[in-house]
DOKE-388852 format. One line per field, with one value per residue (C-alpha): residue number from 1; z, y, x; residue in one letter. Coordinates in pm, whole numbers, plus 50000, padded with zeros to 5 digits. Last residue first. Layout:
% DOKE-388852
resi = [NUM	...] .
zz = [Z	...] .
yy = [Y	...] .
xx = [X	...] .
resn = [A	...] .
END
This chain:
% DOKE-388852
resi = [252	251	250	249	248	247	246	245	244	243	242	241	240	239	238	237	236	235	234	233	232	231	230	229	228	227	226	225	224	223	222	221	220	219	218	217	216	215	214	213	212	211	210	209	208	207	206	205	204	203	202	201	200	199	198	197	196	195	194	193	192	191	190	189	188	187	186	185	184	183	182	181	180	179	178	177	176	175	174	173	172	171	170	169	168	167	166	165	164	163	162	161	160	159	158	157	156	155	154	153	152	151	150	149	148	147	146	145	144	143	142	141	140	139	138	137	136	135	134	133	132	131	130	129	128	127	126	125	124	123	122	121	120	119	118	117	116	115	114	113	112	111	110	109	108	107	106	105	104	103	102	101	100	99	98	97	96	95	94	93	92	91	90	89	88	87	86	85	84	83	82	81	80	79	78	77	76	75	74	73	72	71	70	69	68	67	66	65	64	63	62	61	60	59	58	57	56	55	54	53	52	51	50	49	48	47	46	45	44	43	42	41	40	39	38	37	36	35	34	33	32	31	30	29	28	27	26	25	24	23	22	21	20	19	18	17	16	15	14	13	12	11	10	9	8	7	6	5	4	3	2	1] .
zz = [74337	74346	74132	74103	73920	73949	73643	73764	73750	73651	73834	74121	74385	74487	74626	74703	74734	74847	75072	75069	75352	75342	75531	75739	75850	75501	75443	75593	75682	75868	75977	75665	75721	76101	76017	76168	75783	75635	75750	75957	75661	75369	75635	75387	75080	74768	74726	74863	74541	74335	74208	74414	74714	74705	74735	75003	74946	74767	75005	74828	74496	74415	74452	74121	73920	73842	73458	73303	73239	73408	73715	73516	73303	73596	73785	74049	74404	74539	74551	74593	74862	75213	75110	75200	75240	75381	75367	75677	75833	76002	76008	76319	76698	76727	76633	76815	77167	77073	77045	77412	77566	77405	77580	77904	77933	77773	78131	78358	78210	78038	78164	78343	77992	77811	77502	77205	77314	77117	76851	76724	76396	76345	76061	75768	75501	75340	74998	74896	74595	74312	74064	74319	74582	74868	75138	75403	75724	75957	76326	76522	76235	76382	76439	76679	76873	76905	77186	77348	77150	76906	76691	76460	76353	76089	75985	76166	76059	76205	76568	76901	77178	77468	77807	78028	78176	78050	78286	78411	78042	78070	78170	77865	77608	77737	77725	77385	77270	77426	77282	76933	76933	77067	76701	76536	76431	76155	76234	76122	76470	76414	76626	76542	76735	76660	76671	76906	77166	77519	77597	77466	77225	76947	76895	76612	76605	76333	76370	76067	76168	76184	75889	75786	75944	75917	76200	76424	76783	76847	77146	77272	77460	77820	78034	77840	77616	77437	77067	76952	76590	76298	75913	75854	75477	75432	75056	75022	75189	75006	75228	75570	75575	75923	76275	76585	76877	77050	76962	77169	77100	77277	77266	77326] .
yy = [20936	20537	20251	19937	19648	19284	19068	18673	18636	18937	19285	19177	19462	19767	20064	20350	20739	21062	21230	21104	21002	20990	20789	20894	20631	20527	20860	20696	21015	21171	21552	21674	21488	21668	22057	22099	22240	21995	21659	21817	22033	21783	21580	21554	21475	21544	21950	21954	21776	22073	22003	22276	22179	21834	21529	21309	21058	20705	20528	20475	20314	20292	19967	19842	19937	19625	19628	19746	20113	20235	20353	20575	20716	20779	20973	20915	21082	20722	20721	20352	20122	20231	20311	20562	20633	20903	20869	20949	21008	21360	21491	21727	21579	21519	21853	22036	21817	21951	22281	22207	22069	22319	22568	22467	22321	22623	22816	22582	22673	22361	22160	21866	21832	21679	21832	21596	21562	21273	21307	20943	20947	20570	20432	20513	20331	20111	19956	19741	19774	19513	19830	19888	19627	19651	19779	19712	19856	20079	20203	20383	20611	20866	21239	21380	21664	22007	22213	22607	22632	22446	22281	22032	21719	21429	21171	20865	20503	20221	20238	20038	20275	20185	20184	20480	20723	20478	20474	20677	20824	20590	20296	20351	20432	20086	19894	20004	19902	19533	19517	19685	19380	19097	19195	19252	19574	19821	20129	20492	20574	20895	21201	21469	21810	22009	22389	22629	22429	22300	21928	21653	21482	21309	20913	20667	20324	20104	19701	19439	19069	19132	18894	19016	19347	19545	19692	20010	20147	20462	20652	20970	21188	21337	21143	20868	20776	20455	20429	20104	20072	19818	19868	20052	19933	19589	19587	19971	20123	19959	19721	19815	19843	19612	19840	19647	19830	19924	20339	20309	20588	20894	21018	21428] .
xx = [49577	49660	49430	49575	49367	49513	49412	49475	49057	48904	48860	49102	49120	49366	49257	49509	49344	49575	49787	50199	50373	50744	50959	51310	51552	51649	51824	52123	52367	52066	52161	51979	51674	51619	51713	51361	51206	51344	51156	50933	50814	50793	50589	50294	50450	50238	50301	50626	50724	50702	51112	51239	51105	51262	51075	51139	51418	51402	51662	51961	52080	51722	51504	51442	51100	50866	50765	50440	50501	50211	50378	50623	50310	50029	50383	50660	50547	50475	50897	50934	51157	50978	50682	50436	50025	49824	49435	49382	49684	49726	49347	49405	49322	49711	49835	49556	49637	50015	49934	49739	50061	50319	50123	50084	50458	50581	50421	50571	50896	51108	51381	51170	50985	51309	51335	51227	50853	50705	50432	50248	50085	49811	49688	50001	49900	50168	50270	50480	50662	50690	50563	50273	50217	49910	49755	49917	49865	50037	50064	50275	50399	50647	50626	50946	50820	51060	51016	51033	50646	50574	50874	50788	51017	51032	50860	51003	50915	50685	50725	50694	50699	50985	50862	50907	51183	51470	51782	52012	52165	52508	52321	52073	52348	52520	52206	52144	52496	52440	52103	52258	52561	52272	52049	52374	52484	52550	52760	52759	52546	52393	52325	52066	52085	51781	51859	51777	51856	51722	51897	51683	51951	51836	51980	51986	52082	52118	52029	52090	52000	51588	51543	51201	51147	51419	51642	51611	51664	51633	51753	51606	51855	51938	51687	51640	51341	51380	51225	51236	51198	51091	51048	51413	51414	51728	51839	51739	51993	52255	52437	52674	53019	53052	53187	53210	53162	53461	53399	53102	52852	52858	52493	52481] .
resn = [X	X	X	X	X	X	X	X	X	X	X	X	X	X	X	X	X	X	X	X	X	X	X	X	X	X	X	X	X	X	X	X	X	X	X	X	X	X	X	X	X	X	X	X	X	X	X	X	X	X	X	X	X	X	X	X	X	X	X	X	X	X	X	X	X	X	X	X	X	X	X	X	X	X	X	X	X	X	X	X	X	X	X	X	X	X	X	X	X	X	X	X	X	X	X	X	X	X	X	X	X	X	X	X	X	X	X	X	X	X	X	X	X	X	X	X	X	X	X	X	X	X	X	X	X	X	X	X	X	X	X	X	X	X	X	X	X	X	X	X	X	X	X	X	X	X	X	X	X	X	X	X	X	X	X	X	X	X	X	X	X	X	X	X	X	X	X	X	X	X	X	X	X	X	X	X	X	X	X	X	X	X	X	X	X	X	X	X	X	X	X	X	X	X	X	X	X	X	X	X	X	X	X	X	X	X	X	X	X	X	X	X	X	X	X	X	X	X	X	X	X	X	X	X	X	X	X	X	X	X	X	X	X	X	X	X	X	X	X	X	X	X	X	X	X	X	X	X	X	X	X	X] .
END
């Protein structure tokens, strides 16, 4: 499993919600997958993240408590990646993680690759989710030839399926609040933390579409900041100007 630095420098980080997880590197090592992550507009605050690829029953999540610079997490990075051998491709770009399935003998971590605004709702921005990205959490080298078949062409079903269109998230407003919140008229503050996915219990399994990879691995309960993990939701988001300086927002 990752051993993170007990030099680095540790800094009490802000509420989850001042600086969303909009950016990650994702570096695959030999032993672990390391994740990289900071906002998007000042790009000062880094968290890192890693999974361990070692054959398990259950998914073993490992999370850095600290908040680093931009040089602090390169340097930190570079340490994990020295450690682990060095990376076994380039790093994928992503957008936010969803969670994790298990197929066959693997997990596969689902993240958004690619996403595109769409608009604001309540001051919120608003994302659609354009592109779904799975990557193999237990290093293939370790698996039978015959789990390496069959994970592959699950996987190939998994991918082909209807995963993001029309699926939409935020990173600072839970799209699962109602026609009457959102009408209200006034701009809804950030939560104390990260809003998170919606709980079984409540009915919100019904609207998020990763409700299973996010609970159903084990993977949201081993986060400490929620704010790592997004949640898509299915539906229909237009926005347009009926009138001049009257914005019309329509989301199902």
């Amino acid at each position: 499993m990752a051993s993170f630095s007990e030099d680095s420098p540790y800094r009490p980080p802000l509420p989850a919600w001042a600086h969303p997880l909009e950016t990650l590197k994702i570096i695959e090592l030999k032993s672990k997958l390391v994740v990289a992550a900071t906002d998007r507009l000042s790009r000062r605050r880094w968290r890192i993240l890693a999974i361990d690829r070692e054959p398990r029953r259950q998914l073993a999540v490992e999370e850095d408590p600290r908040e680093y610079t931009e040089e602090e997490c390169r340097a930190e990075v570079g340490r994990l990646i020295a450690q682990g051998g060095g990376t076994l491709r380039k790093p994928l770009t992503a957008h936010g993680l969803l969670g994790c399935v298990c197929l066959v003998e693997s997990y596969h971590l689902a993240v958004v690759e690619r996403k595109r605004s769409v608009g604001w709702l309540m001051g919120h921005e608003i994302f659609a989710a354009e592109h779904v990205t799975f990557i193999q959490v237990y290093y293939p080298g370790k698996m039978s030839e015959d789990a390496k078949k069959v994970e592959s062409k699950y996987l190939r079903y998994l991918s082909d399926s209807h995963l993001t269109s029309p699926c939409f998230f935020s990173y600072s407003y839970d799209l699962t609040r109602t026609f009457q919140s959102n009408m209200g008229g006034r701009p809804v503050a950030p939560a104390a933390d990260h809003p998170a996915p919606p709980d079984a219990a409540s009915g919100g399994d019904m609207y998020c579409w990763n409700h299973h990879l996010l609970h159903g691995s084990g993977f949201y309960r081993q986060l400490r900041n929620k704010q790592w993990a997004v949640q898509l939701i299915s539906g229909y988001f237009e926005q347009a100007y009926i009138l001049e300086n009257t914005l019309l927002s329509i989301f199902i």
